[in-house]
VOMAR-428267 format. One line per field, with one value per residue: residue number from 0; residue in three letters; y, z, x of N, C-alpha, C in turn. Coordinates in steps of 0.001 Angstrom, whole numbers, plus 500000, padded with zeros to 6 digits. Each point is the difference from the previous one (the first is absolute). Layout:
// residues N
i <- NUM | ...
aa <- ALA | ...
n_c2 <- Y | ...
n_c3 <- Z | ...
n_c1 <- X | ...
ca_c2 <- Y | ...
ca_c3 <- Z | ...
ca_c1 <- X | ...
c_c2 <- Y | ...
c_c3 <- Z | ...
c_c1 <- X | ...
This chain:
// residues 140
i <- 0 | 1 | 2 | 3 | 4 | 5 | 6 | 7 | 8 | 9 | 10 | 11 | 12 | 13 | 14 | 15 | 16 | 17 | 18 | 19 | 20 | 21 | 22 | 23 | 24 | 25 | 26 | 27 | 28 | 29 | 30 | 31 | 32 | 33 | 34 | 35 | 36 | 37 | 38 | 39 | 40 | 41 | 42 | 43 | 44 | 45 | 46 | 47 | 48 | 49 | 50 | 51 | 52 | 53 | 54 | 55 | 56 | 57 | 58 | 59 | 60 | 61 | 62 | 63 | 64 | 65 | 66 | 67 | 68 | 69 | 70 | 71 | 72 | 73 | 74 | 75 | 76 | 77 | 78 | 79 | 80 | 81 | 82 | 83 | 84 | 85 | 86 | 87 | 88 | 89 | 90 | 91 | 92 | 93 | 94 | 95 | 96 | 97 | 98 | 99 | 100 | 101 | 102 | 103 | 104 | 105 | 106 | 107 | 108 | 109 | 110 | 111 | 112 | 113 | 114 | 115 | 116 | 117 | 118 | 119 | 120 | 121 | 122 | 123 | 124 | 125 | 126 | 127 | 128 | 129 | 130 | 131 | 132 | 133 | 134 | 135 | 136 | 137 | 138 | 139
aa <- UNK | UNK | UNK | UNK | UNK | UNK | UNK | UNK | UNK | UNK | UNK | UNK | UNK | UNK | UNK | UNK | UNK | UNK | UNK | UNK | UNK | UNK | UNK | UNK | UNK | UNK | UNK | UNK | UNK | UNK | UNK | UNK | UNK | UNK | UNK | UNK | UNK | UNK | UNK | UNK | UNK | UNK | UNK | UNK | UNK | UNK | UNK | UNK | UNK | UNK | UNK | UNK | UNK | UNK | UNK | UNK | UNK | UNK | UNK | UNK | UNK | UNK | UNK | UNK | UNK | UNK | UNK | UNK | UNK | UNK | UNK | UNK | UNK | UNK | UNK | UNK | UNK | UNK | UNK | UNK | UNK | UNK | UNK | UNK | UNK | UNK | UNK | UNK | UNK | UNK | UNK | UNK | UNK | UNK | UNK | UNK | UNK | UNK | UNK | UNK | UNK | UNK | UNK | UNK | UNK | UNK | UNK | UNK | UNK | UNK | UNK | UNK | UNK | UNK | UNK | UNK | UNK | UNK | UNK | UNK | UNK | UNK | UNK | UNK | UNK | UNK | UNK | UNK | UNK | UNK | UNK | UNK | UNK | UNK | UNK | UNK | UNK | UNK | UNK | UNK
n_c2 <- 171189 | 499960 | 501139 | 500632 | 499857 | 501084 | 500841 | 500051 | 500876 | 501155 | 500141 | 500738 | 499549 | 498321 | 499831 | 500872 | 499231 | 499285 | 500639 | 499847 | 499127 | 499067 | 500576 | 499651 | 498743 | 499373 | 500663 | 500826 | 498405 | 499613 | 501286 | 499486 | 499376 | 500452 | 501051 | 499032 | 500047 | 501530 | 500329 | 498759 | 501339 | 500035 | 500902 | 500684 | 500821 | 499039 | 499558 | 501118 | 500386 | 499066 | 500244 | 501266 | 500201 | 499102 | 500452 | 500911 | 499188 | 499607 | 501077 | 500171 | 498549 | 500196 | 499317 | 499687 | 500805 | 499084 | 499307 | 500274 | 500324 | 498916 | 499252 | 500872 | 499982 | 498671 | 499844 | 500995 | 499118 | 499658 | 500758 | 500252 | 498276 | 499207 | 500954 | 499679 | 498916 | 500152 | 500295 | 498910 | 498827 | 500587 | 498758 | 500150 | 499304 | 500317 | 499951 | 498942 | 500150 | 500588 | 499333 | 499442 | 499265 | 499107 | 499612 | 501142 | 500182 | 499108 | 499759 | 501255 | 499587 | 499241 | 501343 | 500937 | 498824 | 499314 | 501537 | 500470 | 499115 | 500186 | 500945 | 499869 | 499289 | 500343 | 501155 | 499266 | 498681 | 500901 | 501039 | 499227 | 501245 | 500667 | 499921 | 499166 | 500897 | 500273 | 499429 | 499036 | 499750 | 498635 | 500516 | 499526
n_c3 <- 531190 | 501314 | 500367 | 499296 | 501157 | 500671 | 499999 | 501419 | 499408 | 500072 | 501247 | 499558 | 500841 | 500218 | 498804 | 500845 | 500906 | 499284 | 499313 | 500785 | 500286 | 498856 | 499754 | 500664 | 500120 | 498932 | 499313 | 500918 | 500422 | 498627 | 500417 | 501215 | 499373 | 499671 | 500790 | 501032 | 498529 | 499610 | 501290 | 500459 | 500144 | 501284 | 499367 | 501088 | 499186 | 500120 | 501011 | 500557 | 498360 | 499818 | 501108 | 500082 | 498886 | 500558 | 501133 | 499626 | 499955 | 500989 | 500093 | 498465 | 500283 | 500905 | 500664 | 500249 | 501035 | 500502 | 499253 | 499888 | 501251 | 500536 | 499480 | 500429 | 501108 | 500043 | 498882 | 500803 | 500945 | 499086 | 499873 | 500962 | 500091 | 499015 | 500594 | 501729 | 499558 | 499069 | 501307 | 500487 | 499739 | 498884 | 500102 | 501257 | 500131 | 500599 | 501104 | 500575 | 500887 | 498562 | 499719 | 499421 | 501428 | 499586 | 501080 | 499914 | 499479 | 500397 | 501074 | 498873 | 498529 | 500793 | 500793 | 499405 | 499777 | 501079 | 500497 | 498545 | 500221 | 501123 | 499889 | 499100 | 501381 | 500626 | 499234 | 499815 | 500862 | 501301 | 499072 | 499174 | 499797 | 498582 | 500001 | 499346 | 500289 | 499107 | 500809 | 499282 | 501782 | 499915 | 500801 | 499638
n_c1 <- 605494 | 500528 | 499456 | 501291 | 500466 | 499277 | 501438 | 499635 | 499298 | 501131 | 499100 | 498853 | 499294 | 500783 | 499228 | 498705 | 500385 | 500074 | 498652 | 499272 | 500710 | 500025 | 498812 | 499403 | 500645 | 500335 | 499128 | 499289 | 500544 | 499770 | 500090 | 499473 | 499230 | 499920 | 499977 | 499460 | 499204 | 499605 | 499878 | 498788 | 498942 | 498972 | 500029 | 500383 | 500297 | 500082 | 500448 | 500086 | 500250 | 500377 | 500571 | 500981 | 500712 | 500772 | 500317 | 499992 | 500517 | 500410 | 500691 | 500330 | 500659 | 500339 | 500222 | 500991 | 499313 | 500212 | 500159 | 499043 | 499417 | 500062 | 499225 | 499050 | 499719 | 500745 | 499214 | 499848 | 500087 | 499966 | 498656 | 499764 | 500260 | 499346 | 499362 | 500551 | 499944 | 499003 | 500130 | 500163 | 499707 | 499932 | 498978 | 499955 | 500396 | 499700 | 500868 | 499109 | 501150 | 500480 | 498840 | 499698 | 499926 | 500116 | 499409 | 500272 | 501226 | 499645 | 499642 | 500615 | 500799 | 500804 | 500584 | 500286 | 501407 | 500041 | 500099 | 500839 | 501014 | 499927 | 499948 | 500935 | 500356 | 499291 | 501130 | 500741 | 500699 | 499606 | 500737 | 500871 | 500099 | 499878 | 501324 | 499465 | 499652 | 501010 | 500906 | 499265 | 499214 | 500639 | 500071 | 501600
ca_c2 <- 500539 | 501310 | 501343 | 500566 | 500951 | 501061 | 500479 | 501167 | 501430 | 500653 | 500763 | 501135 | 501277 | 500019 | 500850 | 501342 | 500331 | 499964 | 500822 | 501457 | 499841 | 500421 | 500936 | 501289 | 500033 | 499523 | 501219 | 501085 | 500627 | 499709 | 500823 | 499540 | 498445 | 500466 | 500631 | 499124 | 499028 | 500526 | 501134 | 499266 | 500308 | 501344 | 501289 | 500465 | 500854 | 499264 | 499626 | 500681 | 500676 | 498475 | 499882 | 501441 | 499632 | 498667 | 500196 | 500931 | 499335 | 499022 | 501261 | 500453 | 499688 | 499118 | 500022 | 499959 | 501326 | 500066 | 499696 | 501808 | 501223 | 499675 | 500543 | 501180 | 500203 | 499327 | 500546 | 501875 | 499817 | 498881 | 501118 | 501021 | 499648 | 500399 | 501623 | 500329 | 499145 | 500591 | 501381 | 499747 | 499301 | 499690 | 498929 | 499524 | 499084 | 500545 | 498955 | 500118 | 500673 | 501247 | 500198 | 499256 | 498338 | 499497 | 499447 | 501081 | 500723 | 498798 | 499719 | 500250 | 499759 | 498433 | 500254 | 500285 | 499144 | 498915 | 500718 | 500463 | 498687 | 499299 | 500476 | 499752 | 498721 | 500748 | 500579 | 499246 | 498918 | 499519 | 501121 | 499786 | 501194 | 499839 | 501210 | 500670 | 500278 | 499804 | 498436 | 499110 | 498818 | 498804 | 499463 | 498842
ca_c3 <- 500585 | 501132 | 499438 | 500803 | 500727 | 500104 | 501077 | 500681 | 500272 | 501091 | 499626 | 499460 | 501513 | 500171 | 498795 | 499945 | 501465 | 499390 | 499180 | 500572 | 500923 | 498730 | 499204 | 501251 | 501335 | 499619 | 498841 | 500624 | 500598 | 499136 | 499792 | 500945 | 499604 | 498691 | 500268 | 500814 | 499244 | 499210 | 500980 | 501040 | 501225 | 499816 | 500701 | 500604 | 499292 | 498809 | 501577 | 500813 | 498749 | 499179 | 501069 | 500469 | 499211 | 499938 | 501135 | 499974 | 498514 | 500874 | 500985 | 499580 | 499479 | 501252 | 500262 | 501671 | 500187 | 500852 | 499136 | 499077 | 501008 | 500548 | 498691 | 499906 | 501306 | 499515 | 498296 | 500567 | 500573 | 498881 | 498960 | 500847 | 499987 | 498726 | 500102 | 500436 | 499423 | 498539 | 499582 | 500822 | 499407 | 499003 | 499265 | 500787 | 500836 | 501632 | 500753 | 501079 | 500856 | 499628 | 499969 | 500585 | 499821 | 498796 | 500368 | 499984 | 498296 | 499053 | 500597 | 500110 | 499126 | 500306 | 500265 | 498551 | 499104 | 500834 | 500147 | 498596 | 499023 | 501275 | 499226 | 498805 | 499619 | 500714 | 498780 | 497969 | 499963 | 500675 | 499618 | 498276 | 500105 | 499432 | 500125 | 498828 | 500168 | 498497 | 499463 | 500056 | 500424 | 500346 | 501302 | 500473
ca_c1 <- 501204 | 499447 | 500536 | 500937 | 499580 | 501004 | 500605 | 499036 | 500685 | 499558 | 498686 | 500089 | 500803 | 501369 | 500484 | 499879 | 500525 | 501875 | 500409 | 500198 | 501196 | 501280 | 499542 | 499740 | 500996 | 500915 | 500733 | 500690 | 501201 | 501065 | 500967 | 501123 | 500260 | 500344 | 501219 | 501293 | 500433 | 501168 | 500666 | 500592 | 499528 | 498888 | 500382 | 498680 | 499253 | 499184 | 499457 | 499346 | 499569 | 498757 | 499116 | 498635 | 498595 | 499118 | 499507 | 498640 | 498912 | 499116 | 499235 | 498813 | 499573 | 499355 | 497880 | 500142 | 500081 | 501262 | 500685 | 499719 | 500288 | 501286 | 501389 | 500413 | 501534 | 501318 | 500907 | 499915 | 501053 | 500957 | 499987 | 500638 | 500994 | 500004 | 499929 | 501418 | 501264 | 500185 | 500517 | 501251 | 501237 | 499576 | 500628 | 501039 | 499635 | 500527 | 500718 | 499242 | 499685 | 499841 | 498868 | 499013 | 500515 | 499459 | 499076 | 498978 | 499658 | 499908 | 498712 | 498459 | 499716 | 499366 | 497855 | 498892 | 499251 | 499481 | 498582 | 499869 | 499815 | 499136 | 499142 | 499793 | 499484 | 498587 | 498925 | 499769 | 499500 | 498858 | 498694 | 500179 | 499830 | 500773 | 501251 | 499951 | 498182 | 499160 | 500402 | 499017 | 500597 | 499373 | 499178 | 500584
c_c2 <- 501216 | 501078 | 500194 | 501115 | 501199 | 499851 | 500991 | 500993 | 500512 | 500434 | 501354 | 501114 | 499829 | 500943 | 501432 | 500278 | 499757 | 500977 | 501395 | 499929 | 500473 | 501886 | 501528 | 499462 | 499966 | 500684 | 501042 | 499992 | 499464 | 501172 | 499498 | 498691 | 500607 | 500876 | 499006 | 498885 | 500694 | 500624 | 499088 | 500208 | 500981 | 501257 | 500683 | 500796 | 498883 | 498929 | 501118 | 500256 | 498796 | 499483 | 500660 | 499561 | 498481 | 500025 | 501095 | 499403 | 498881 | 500728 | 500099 | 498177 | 498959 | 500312 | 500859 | 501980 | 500071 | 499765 | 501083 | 500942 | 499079 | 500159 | 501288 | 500677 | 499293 | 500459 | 501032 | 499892 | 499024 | 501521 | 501003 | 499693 | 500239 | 501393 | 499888 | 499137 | 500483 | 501835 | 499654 | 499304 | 498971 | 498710 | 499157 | 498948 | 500305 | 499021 | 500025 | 500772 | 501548 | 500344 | 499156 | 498340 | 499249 | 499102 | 500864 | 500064 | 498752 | 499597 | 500623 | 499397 | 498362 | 500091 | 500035 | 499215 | 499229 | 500258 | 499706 | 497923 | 499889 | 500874 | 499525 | 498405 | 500063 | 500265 | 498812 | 499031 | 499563 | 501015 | 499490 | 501449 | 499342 | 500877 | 500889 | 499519 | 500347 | 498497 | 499480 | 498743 | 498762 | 499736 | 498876 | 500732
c_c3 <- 500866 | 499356 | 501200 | 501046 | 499897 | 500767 | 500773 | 500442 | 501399 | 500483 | 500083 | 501257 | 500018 | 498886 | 500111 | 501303 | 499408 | 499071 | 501049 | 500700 | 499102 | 500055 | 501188 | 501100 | 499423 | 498885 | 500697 | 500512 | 499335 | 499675 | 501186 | 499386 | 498598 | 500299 | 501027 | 498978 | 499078 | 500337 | 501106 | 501232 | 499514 | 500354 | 500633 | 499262 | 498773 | 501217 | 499970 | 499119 | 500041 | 501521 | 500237 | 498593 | 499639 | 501482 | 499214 | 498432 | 500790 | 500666 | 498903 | 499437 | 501245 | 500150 | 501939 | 500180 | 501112 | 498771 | 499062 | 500725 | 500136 | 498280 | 499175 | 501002 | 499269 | 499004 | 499787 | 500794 | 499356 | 499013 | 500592 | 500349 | 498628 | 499333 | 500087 | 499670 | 498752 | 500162 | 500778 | 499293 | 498720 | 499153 | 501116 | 501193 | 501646 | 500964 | 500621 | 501152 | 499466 | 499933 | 500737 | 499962 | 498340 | 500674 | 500243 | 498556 | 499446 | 501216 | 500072 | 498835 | 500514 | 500434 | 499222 | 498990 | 500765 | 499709 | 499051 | 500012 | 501004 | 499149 | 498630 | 500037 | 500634 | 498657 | 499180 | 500837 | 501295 | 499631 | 498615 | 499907 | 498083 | 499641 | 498300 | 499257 | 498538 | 499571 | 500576 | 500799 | 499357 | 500912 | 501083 | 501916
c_c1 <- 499629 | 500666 | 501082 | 499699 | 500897 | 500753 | 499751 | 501128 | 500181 | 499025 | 500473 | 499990 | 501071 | 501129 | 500211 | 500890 | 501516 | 500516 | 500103 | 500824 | 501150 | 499819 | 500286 | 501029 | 501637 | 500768 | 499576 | 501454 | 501261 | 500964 | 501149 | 500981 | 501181 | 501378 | 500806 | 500389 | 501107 | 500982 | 501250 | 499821 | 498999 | 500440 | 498752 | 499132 | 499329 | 499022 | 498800 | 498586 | 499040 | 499290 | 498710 | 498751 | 499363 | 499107 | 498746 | 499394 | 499745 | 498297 | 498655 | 499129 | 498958 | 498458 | 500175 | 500261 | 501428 | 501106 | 500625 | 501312 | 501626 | 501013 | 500241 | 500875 | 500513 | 500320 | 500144 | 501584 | 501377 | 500264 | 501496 | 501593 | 500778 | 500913 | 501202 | 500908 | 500101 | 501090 | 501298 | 500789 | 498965 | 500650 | 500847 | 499246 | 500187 | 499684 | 498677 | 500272 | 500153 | 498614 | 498511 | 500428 | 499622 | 499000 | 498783 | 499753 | 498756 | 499029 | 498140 | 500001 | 499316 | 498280 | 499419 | 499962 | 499255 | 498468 | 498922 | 499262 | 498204 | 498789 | 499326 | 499678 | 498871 | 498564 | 500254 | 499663 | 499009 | 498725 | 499529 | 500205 | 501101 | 500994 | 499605 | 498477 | 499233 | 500258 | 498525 | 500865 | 499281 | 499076 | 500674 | 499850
């Protein structure tokens, strides 16, 4: 009787490039997901707050020196917005044309994940690079 075969796994770059996607792209910005789920909308001061610092934890985690420098201007500048909506109208949602369009508020974030995924699929699955480096890979 032939031995049963396995069922073949994911390979294991594909494994470390999904986890870092879940891990470093996708729970930094669950505070947005979470308040338009309990709230029914993002308020800017919870917008501006999980940007500026998912943008400069992009900053410290890239390999790229432009990457670095540019998300420090931006999340310096989300910071600063931050600043002045938190002392203006606290908890409040403001009309696009009171402040910045919502195609602004929300297009550097499309960069930086775009950026963030083009990267991370670069390091785990054409580098194998592994997202979590005391884990022993397979070799798949």
């Amino acid at each position: 009787m032939p031995m049963p075969r396995e069922i073949p796994s994911v390979p294991d770059h594909w494994q470390q490039f999904l986890s870092s996607l879940l891990v470093a792209v996708a729970l930094p910005l669950s505070p947005l997901v979470i308040d338009k789920a309990i709230k029914g909308y993002v308020p800017d001061t919870t917008l501006f707050l999980t940007v500026a610092l998912y943008i400069l934890a992009i900053a410290g985690s890239s390999r790229s020196t432009l990457m670095l420098g540019l998300s420090i201007f931006v999340g310096g500048g989300y910071l600063l917005a931050y600043g002045y909506i938190s002392n203006s109208k606290a908890d409040a949602a403001l009309a696009p044309d009171e402040w910045i369009p919502v195609v602004a508020r929300y297009a550097f974030v499309a960069i930086f994940v775009l950026q963030q995924v083009a990267e991370r699929y670069n390091r785990h699955v054409a580098k194998k690079d592994p997202f979590w480096p005391f884990r022993p890979t397979t070799g798949n």
